[in-house]
ROSE-4610 file (N, C-alpha, C; in Angstrom, 1 decimal, always signed):
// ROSE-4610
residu = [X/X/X/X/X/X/X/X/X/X/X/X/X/X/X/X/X/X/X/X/X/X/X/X/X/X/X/X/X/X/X/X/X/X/X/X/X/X/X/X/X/X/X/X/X/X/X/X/X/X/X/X/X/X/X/X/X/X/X/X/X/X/X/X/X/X/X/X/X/X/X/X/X/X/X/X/X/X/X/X/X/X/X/X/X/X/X/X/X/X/X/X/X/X/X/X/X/X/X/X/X/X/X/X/X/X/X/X/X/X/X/X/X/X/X/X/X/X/X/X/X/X/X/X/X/X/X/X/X/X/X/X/X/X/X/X/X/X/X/X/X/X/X/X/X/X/X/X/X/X/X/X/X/X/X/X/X/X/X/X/X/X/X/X/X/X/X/X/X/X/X/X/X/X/X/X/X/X/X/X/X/X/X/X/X/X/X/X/X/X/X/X/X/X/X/X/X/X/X/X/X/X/X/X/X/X/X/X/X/X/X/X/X/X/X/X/X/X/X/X/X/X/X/X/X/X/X/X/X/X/X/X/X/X/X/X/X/X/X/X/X/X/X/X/X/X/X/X/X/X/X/X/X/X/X/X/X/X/X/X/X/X/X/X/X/X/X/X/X/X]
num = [1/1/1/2/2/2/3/3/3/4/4/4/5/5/5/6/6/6/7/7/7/8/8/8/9/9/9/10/10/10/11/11/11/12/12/12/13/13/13/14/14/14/15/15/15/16/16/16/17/17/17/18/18/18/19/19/19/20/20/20/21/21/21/22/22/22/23/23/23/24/24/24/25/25/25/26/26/26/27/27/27/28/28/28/29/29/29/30/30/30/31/31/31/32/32/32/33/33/33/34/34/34/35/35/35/36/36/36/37/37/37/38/38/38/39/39/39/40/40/40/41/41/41/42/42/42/43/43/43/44/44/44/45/45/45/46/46/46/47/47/47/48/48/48/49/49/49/50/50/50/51/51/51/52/52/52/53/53/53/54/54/54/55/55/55/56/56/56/57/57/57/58/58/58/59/59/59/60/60/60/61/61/61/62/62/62/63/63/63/64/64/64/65/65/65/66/66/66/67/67/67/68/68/68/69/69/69/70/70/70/71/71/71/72/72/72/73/73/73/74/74/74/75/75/75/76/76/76/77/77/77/78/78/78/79/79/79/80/80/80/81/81/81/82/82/82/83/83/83/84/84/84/85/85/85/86/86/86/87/87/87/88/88/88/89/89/89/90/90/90]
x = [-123.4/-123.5/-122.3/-122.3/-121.7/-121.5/-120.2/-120.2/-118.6/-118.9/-117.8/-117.7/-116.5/-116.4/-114.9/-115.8/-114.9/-114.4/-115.2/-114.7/-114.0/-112.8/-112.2/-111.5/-111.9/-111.2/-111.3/-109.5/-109.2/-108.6/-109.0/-107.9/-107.3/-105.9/-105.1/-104.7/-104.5/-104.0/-103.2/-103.0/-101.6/-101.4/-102.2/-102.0/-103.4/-102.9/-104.3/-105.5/-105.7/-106.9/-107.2/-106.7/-107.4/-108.8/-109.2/-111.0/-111.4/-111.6/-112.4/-113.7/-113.9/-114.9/-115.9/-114.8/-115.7/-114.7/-115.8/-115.3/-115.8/-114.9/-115.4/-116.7/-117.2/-118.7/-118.8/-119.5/-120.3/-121.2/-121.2/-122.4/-122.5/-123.6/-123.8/-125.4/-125.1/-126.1/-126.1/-127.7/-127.6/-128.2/-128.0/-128.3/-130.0/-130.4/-131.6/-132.1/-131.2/-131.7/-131.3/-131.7/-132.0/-131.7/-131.1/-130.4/-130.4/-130.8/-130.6/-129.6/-128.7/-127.9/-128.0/-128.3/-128.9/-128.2/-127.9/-127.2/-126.6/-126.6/-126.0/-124.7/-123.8/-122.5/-121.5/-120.9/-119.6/-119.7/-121.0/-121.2/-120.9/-120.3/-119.5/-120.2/-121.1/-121.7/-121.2/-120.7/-119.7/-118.2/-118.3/-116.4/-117.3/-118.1/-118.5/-118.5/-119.1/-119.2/-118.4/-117.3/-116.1/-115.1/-115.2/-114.5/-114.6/-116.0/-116.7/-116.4/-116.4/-116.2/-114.7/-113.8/-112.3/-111.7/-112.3/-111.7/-111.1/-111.4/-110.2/-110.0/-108.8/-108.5/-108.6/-109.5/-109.4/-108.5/-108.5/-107.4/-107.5/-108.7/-108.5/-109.9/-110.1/-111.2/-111.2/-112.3/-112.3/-113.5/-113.7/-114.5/-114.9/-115.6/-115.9/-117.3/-117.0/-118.2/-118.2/-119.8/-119.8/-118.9/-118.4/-117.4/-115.9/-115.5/-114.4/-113.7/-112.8/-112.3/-111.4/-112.2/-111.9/-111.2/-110.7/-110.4/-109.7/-108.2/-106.8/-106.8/-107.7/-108.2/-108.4/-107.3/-107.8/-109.2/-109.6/-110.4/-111.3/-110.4/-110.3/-110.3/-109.9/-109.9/-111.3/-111.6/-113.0/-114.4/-114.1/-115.5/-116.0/-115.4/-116.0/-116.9/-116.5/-117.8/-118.9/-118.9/-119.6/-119.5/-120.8/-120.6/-121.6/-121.3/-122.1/-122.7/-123.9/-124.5/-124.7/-124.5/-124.0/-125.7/-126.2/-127.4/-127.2/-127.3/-127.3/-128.7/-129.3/-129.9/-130.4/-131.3/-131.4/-132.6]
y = [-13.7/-15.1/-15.8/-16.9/-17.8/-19.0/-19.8/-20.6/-21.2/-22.9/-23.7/-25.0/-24.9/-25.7/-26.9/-28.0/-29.4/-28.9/-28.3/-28.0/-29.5/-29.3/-30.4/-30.0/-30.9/-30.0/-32.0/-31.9/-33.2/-32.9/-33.1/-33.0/-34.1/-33.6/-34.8/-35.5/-35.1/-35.4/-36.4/-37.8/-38.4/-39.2/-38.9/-39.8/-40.7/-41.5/-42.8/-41.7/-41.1/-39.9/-39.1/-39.4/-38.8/-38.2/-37.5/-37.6/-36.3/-37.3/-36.3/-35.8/-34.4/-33.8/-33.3/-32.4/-32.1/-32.9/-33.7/-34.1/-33.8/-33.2/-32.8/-31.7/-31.2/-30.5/-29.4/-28.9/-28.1/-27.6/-26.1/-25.5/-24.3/-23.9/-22.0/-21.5/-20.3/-20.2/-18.4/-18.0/-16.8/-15.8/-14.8/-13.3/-13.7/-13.8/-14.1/-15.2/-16.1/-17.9/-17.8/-18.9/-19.1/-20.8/-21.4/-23.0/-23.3/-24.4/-24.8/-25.7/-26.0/-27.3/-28.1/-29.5/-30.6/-31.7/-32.5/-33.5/-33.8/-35.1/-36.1/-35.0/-35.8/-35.0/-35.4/-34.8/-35.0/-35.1/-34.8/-34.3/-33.5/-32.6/-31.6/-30.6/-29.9/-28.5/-27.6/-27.8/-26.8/-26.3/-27.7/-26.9/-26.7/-26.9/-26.1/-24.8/-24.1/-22.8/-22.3/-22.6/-22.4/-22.4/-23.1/-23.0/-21.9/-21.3/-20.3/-19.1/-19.1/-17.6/-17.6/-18.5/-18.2/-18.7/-19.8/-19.8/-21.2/-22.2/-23.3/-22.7/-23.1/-23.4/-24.3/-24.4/-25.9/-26.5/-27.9/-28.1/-28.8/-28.3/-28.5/-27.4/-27.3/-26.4/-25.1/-24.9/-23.2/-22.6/-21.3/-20.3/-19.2/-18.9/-16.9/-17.0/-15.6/-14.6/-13.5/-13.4/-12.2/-12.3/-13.7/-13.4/-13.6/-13.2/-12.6/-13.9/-14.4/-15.8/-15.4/-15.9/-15.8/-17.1/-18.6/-19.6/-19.1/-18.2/-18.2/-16.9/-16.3/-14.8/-15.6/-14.6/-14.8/-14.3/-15.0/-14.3/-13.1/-12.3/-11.2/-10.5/-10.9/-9.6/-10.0/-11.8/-12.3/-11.5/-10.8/-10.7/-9.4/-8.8/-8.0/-8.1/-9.4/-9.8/-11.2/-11.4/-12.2/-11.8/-12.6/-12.4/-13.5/-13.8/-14.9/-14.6/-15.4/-14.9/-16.1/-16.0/-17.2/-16.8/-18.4/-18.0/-18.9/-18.6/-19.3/-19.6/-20.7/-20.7/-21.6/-20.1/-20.8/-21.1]
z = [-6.0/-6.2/-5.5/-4.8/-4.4/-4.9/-5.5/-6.1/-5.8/-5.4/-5.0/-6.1/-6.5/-7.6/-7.1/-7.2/-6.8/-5.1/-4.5/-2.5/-2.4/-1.9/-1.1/+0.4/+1.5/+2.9/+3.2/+3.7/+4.5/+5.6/+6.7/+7.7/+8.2/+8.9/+9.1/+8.1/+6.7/+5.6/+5.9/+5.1/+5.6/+6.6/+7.7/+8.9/+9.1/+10.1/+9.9/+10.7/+11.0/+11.4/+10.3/+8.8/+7.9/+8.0/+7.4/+7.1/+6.6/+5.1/+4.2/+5.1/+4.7/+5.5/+3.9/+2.7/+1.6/+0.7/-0.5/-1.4/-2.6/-3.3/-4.5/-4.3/-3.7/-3.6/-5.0/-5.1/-6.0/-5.7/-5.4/-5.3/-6.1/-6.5/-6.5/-6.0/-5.6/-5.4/-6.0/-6.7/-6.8/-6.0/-6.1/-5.4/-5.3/-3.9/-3.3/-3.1/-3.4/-3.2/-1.7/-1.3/+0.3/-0.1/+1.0/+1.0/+2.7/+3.0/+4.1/+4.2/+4.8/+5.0/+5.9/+6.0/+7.1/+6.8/+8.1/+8.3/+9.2/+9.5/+10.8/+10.9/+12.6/+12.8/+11.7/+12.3/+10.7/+10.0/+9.1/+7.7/+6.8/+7.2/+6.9/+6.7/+7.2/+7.3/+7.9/+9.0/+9.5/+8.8/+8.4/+7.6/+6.4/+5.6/+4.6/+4.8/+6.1/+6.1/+6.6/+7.2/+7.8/+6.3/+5.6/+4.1/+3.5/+3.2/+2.7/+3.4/+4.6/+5.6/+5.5/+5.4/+5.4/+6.6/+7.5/+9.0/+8.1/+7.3/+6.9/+5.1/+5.0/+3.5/+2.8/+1.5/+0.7/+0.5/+0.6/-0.3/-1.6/-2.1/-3.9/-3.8/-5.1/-5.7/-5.6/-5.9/-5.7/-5.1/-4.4/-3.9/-4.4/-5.5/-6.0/-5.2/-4.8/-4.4/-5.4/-5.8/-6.9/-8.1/-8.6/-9.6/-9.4/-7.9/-7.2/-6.8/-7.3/-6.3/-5.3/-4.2/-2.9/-2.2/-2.9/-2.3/-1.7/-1.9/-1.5/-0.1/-0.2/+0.7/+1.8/+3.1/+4.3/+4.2/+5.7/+6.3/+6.9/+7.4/+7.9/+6.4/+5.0/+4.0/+3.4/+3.5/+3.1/+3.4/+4.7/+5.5/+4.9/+3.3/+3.1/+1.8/+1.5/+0.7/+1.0/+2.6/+3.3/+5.0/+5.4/+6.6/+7.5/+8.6/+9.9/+10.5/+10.8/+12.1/+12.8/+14.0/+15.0/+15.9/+16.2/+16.8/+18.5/+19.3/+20.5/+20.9/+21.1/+21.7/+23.1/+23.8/+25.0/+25.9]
């Protein structure tokens, strides 16, 4: 199970290029659900799964996989209870 409680990701915190990307979000999803995510640019679908895989860190809420809170876990230790698949197409 996957489950994000209050996801917040701002970059540029502080300066006039602020920009909330996740506010507050809330998700879970359980063992065999299937979710699409859609939306205009800078909607924040990419740092959502960039949040999730471990390439940014929140800065508020939390991340468990399976139970396991994963918000504060690099990446590289993350990828052993998730994983990407990058699709190119051409």
């Amino acid at each position: 199970m996957l489950k994000l409680s209050k996801a917040v990701k701002i970059f540029n915190k502080g300066s006039i290029n602020e920009k909330i990307a996740l506010n507050n979000i809330d998700l879970e999803l359980g063992e065999g659900e299937f979710v699409t995510v859609i939306g205009g640019n800078g909607a924040g679908k990419s740092t959502l799964l960039n949040c999730i895989s471990g390439v940014y860190t929140l800065d508020g809420g939390s991340i468990s996989i399976d139970g396991i809170d994963v918000t504060r876990t690099p990446e590289y230790k993350r990828s052993a209870y998730i994983g990407r698949v990058f699709q190119i197409l051409l």
